[in-house]
N, C-alpha and C positions, 0 to 999 in steps of 0.2 A: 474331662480329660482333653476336649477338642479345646475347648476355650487353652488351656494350660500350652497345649502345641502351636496354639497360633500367636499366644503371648510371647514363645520363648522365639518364634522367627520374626514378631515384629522388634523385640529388644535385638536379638542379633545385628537386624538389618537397619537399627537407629544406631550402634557400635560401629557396624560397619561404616554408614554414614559419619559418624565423628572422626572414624581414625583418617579416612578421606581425608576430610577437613583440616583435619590437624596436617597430616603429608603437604596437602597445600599450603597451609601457613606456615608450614618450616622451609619448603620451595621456595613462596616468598619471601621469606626473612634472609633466604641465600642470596635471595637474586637480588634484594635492597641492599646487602651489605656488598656485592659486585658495582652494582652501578647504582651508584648514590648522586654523583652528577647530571646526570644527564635526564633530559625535559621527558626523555621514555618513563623514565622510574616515575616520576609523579604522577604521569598516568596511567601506569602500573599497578602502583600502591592505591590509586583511587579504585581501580577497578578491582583489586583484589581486599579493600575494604569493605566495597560493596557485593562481593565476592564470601565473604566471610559471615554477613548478614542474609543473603537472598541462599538461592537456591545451588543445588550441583551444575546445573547448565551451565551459570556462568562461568562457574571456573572451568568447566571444560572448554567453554569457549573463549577464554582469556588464556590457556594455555595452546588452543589452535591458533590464537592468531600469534603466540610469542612465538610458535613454530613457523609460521607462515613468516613472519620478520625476521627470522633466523634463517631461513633458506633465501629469501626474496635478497639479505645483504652476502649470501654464500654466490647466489648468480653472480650480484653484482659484481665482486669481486672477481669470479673469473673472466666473464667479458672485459673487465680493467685489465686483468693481466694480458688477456692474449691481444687485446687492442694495443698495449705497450709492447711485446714481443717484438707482432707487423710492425710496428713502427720502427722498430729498434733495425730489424732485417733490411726494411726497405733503407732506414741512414746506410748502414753496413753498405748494400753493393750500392747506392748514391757514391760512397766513399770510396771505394774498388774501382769503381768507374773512371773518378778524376786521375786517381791513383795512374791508372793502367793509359790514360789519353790526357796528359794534361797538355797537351798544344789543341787536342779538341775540344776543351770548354774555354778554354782561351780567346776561340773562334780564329777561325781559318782565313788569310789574307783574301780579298774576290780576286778573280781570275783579270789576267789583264786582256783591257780591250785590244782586238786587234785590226789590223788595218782593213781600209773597205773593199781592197779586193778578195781577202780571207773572207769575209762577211759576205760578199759575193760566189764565191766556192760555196763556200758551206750551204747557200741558198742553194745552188745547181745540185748540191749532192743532194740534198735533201729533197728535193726535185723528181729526180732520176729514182731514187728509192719507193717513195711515195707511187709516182707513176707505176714502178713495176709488182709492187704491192698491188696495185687497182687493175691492171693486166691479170694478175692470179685469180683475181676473185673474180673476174667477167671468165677465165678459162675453167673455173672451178665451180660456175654459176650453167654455162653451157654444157657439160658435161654433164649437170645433174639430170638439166632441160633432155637431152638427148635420154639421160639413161629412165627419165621418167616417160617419155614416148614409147621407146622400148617396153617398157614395162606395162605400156598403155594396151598396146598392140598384142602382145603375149596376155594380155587378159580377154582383148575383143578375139585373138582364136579361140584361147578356151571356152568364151561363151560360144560361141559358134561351133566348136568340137561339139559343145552339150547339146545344142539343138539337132546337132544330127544325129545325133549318138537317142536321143528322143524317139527323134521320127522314126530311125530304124529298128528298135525295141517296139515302138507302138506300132509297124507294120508286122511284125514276126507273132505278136500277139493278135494280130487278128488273122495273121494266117492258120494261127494255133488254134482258132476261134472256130474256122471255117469247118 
């Protein structure tokens, strides 16, 4: 009776195994009659011939990698698209641009030279500004110096506060002592 039970799940699981096999060779009979040109199918049809002689692995592993080339051309596709989008956006305001200034892609006339006592003005203003510039920063440099003195000082009292503030706790405890 054991033998009979284990005959009837090794026959099950050799059916089981064919109708597999069979699924896959009607998969590939689809997928040959789709893409008959192209250099995939040839080696396709090699691996799913050898596929049809060897064992289950391979064709599990000839349908992981049809999936794997089937997502890997689904990425590609979308970074193709959204890299065309950007491009298409950036033409767009490129275009907007000229649209909205066309005397500024034209380029702008230069400024005309002017005479050399203008050229002399403009030195003395420039001068005058600079200097009072370098004036703010020495009164802005002095100010800091002073308020950092101050601050130097308000620290040497309060060490000083502390030391006394010491010595008169440590006389009250020995008076306490006595």
């Amino acid at each position: 009776k054991i033998q009979a039970v284990c005959r009837g799940s090794m026959v099950r699981r050799q059916q089981q195994q064919q109708q597999a096999e069979q699924e896959v060779a009607s998969r590939a009979a689809e997928e040959r009659s789709r893409r008959r040109s192209s250099d995939r199918d040839r080696s396709y049809l090699e691996h799913v011939h050898y596929a049809e002689e060897g064992t289950e692995d391979m064709i599990l592993a000839e349908q992981l990698e049809l999936r794997e080339h089937a997502a890997a051309a689904q990425l590609q596709a979308l970074h193709r698209g959204n890299m065309a989008r950007i491009f298409v956006r950036r033409k767009r305001a490129e275009e907007e641009m000229r649209v909205k200034r066309p005397e500024a892609s034209e380029g702008e006339p230069p400024p005309p030279e002017g005479s050399p006592e203008e050229e002399a003005a403009a030195l003395r203003i420039q001068a005058i500004i600079r200097g009072n510039h370098a004036r703010r920063e020495v009164e802005a440099m002095i100010v800091e110096q002073e308020q950092q003195r101050q601050d130097g000082a308000d620290l040497d009292e309060d060490a000083a506060a502390t030391r006394i503030q010491a010595v008169v706790r440590r006389n009250q405890a020995r008076r306490e002592v006595e």
